[in-house]
C-alpha positions as CSV (number, residue, x, y, z in Angstrom):
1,X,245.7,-89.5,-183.7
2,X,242.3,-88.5,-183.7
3,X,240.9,-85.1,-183.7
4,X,240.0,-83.6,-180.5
5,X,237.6,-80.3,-180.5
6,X,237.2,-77.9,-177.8
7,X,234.2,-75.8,-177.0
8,X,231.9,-74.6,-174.4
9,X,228.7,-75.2,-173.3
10,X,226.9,-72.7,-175.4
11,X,227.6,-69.5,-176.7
12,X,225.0,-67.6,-174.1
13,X,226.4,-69.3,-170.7
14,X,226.1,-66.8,-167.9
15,X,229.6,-67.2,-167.3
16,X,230.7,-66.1,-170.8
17,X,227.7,-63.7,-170.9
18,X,229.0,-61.4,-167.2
19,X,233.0,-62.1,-167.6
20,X,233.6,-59.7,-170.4
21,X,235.0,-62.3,-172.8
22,X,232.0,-61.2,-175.3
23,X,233.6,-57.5,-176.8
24,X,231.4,-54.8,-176.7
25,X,229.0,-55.0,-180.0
26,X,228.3,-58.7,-179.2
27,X,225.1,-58.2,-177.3
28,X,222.9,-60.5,-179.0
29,X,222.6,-64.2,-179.8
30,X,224.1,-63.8,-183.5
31,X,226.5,-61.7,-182.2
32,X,227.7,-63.6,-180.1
33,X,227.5,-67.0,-181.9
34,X,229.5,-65.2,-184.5
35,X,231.8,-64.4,-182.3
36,X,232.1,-67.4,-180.4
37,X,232.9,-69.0,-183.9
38,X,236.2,-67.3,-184.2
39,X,237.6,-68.6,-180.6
40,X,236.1,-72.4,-180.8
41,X,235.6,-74.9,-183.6
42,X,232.6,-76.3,-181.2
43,X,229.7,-75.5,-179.1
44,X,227.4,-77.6,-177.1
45,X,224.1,-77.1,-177.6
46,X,221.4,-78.1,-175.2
47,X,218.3,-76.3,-175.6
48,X,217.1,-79.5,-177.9
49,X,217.1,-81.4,-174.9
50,X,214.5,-79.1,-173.6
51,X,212.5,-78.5,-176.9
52,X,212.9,-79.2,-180.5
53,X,215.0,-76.5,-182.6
54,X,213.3,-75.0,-186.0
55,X,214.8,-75.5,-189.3
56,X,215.1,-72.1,-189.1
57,X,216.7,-71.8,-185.9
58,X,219.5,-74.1,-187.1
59,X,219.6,-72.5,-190.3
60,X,220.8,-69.4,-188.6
61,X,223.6,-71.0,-186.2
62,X,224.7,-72.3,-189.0
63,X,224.7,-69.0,-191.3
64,X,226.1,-67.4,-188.4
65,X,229.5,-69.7,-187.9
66,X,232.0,-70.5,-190.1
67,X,232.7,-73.7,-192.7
68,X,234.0,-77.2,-190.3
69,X,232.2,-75.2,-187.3
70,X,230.8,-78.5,-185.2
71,X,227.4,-77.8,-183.1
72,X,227.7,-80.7,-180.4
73,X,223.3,-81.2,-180.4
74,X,222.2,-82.9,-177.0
75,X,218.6,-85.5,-178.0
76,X,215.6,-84.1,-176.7
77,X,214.7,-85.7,-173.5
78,X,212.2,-88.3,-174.5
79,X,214.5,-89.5,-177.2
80,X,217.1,-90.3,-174.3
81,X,214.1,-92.1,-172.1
82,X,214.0,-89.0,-169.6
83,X,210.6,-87.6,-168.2
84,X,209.0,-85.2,-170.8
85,X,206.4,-82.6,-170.2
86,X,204.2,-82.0,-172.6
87,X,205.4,-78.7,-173.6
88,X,208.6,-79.6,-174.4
89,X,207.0,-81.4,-177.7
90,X,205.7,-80.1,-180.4
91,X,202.0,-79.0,-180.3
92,X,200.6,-81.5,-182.6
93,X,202.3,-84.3,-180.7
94,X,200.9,-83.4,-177.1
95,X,198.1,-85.5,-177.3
96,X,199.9,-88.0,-178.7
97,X,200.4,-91.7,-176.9
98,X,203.5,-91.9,-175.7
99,X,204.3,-95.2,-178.1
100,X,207.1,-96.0,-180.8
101,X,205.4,-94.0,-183.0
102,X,205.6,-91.0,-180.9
103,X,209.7,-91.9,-181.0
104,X,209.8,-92.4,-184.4
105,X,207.9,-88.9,-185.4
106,X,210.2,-87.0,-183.3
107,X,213.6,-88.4,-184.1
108,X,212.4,-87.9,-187.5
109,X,211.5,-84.1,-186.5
110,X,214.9,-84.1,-185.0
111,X,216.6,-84.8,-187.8
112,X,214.5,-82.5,-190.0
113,X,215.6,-79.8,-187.1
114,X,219.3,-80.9,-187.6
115,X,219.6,-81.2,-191.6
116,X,221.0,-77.3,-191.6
117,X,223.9,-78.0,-189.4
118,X,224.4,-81.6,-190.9
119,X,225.0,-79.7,-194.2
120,X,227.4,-77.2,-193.0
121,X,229.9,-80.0,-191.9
């Protein structure tokens, strides 16, 4: 039987962030990724969908959750065919025709984006 991994929606939802379930100490992202990590094996993250993550963005989730620790990563909303605005790509690519080589730079800067987490398991 397969595998089946359960998680939240984030780590900063507003109903994890105003129930109490964070323990005092835990008031800040890292904190509360961290802590997050030792009561789920998963999270959903959707922030990508709205921008692209940094390397070094992803580099600290995963630093900041355990070995196995999944990160379910929603596509950024042009990869998925949604409407876009411009500032939800990167600078450089603003300007930019929205063509297959427009697709292909960003899943590319995706999976850049991704390559921490991908590497942690």
């Amino acid at each position: 039987m397969a595998n089946i991994l359960i998680g939240t929606c984030g780590w900063t939802d507003r109903a994890l962030l105003t129930s109490g379930w964070y323990p005092p100490g835990h008031r800040d992202t890292e904190g509360r990724l961290r802590h997050y990590a030792t009561r789920f094996p998963l999270v959903e993250v959707d922030s990508p969908y709205y921008a692209l993550p940094t390397v070094r963005t992803t580099t600290h989730w995963a630093e900041r959750t355990p070995d196995g620790f999944r990160f379910d990563v929603k596509a950024h909303s042009l990869l998925t065919g949604h409407p876009t605005r411009p500032s939800a790509l990167p600078e450089d690519l603003r300007a930019h025709p929205r063509d297959d080589a427009l697709l292909t730079e960003l899943w590319t800067r995706y999976a850049e984006a991704l390559d921490p987490l991908r590497r942690t398991g």
